[in-house]
N, CA, C and O of each residue as an XYZ file, in Angstrom:
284
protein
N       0.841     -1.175      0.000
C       0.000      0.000      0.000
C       0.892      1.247      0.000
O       1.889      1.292      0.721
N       0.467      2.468     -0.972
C       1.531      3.756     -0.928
C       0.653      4.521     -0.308
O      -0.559      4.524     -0.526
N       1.257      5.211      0.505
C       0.519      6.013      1.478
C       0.750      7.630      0.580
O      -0.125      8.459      0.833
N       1.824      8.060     -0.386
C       1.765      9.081     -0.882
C       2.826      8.585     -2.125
O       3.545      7.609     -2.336
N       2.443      9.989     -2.888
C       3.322      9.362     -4.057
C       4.581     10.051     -3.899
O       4.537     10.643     -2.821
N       5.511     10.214     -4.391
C       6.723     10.630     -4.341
C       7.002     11.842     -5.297
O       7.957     12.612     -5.204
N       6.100     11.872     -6.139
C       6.016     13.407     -6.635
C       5.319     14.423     -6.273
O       5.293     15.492     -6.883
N       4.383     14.028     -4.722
C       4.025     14.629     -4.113
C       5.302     15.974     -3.284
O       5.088     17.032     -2.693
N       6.631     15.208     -3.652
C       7.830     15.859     -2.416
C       8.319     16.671     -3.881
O       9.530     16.886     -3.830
N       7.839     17.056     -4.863
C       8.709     18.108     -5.414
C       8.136     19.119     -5.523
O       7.055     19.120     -6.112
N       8.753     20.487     -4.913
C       8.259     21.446     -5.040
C       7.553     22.219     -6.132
O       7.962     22.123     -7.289
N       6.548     22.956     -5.840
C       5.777     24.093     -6.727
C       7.245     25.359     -7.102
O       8.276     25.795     -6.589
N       6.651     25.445     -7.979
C       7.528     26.837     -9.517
C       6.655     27.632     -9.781
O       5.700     27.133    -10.375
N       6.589     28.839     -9.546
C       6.373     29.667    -10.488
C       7.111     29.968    -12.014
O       8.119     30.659    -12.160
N       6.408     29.323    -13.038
C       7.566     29.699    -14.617
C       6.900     30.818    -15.256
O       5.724     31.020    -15.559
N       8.182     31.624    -15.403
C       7.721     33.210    -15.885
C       8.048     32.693    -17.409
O       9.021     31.967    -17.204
N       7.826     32.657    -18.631
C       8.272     32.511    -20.429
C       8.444     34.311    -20.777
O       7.549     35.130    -20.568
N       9.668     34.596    -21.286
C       9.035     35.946    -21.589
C       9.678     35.752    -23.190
O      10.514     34.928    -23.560
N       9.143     36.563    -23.801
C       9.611     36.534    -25.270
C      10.820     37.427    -25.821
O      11.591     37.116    -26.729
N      10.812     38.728    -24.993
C      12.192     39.732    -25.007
C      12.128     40.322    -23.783
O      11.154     40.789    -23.191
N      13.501     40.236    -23.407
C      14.408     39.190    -23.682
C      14.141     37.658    -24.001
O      14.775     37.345    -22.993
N      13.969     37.106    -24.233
C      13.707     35.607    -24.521
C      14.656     34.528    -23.273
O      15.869     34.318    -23.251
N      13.872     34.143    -22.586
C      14.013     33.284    -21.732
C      13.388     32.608    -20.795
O      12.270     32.511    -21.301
N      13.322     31.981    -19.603
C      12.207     31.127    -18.830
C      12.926     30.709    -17.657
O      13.868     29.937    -17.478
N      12.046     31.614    -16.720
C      12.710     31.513    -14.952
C      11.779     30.437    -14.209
O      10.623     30.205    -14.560
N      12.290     29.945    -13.369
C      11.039     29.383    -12.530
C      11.825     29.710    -11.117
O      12.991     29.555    -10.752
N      10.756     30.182    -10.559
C      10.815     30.939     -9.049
C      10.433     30.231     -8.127
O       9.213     30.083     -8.050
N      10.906     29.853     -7.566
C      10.379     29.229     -5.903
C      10.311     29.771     -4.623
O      10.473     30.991     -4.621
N      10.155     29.346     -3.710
C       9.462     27.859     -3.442
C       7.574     27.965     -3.057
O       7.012     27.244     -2.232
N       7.105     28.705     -3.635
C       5.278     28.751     -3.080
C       5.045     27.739     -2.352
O       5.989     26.950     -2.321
N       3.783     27.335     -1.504
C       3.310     26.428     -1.163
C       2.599     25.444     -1.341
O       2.416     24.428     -0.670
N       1.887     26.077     -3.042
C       1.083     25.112     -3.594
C       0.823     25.833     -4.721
O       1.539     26.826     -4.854
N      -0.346     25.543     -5.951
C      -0.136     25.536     -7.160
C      -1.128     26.937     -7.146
O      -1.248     27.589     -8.184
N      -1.592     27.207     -6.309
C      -2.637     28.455     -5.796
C      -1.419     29.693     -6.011
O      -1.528     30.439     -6.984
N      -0.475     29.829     -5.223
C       0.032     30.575     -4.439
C       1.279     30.544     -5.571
O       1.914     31.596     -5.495
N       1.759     29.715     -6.505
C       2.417     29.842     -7.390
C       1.904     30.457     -8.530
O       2.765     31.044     -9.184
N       0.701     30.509     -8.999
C       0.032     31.600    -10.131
C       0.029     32.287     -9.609
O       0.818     32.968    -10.264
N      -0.349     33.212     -8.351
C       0.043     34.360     -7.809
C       0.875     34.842     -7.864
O       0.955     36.021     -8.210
N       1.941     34.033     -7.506
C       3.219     34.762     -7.479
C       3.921     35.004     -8.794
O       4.821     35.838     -8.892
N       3.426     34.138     -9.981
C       4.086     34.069    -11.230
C       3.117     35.538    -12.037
O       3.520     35.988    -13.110
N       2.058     36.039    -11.453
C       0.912     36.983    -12.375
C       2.203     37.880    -11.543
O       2.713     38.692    -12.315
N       2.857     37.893    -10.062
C       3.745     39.350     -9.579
C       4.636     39.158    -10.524
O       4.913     40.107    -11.258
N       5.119     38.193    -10.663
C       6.499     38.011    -11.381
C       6.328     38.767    -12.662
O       7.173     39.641    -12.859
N       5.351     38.596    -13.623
C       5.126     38.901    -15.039
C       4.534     40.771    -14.717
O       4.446     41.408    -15.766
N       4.273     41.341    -13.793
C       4.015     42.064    -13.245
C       5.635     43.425    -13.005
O       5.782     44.637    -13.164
N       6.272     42.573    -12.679
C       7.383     43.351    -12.244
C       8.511     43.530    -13.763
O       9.213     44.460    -14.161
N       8.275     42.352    -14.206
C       8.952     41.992    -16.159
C       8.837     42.959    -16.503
O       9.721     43.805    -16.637
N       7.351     43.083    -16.797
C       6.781     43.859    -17.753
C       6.969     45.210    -17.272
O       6.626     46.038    -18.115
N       7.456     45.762    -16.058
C       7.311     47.721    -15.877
C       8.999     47.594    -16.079
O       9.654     48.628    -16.210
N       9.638     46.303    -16.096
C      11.522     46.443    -16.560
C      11.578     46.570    -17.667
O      12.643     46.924    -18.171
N      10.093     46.252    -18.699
C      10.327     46.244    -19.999
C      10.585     44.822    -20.904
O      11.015     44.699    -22.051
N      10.252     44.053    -20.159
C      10.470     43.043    -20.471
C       9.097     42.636    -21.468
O       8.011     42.726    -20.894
N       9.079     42.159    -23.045
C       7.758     41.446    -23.499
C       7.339     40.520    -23.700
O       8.133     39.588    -23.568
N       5.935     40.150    -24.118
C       5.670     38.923    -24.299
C       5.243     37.558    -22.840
O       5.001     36.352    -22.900
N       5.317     38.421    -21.828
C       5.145     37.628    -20.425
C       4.321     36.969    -20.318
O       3.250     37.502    -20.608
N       4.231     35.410    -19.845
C       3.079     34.629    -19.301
C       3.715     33.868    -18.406
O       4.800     33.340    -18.652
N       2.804     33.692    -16.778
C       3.033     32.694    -16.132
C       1.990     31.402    -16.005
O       0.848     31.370    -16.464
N       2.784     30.156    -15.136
C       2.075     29.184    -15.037
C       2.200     28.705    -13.566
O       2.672     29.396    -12.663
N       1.860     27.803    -13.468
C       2.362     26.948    -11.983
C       2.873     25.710    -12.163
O       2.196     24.987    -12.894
N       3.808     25.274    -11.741
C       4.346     23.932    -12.340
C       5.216     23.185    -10.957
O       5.973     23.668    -10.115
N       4.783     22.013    -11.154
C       5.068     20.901     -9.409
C       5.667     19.651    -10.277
O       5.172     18.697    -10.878
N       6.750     20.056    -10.077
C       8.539     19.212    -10.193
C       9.240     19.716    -10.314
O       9.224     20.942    -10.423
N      10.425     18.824    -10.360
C      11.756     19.214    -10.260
C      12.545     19.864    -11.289
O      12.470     19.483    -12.457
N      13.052     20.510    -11.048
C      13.778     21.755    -11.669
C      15.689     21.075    -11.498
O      16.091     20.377    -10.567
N      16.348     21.459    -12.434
C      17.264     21.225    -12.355
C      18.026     22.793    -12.789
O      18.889     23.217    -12.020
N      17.694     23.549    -13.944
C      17.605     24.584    -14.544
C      16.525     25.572    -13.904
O      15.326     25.326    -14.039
N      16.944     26.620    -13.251
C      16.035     27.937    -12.982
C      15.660     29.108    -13.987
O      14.704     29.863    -14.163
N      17.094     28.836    -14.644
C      16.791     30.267    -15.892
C      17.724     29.382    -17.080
O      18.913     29.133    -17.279
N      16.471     29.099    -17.686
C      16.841     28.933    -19.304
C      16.707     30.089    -20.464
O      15.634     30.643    -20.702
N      17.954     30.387    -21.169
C      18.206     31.329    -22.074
C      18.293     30.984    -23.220
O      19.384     30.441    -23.392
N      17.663     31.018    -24.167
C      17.917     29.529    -25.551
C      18.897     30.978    -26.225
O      19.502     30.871    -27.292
């Protein structure tokens, strides 16, 4: 019997995508997938008055190895 799953233990991300500059952050650590769209709508929030375009966030629960990808 599994009492929980094991991808239950990887943390919530906020992932910011922005288009210019072109790249993709994911911010941690929220508490849950609630509180990570929140924090990812501040995130795209603060982008966008740096000038940053093209912003959308999400909420995303796993593991991250990469925080800021720059293609």
């Amino acid at each position: 019997m599994q009492l929980f799953s094991l991808d239950s233990l990887d943390p919530w991300w906020s992932k910011v995508q922005l288009e210019t500059p072109q790249c993709v952050y994911f911010l941690g650590y929220p508490d849950d997938g609630y509180e990570a769209r929140c924090d990812g709508r501040a995130y795209v929030e603060d982008f966008v008055l740096e000038g940053a375009q093209g912003s959308r966030a999400a909420a995303q629960h796993d593991h991250q190895d990469t925080l800021n990808m720059i293609p």
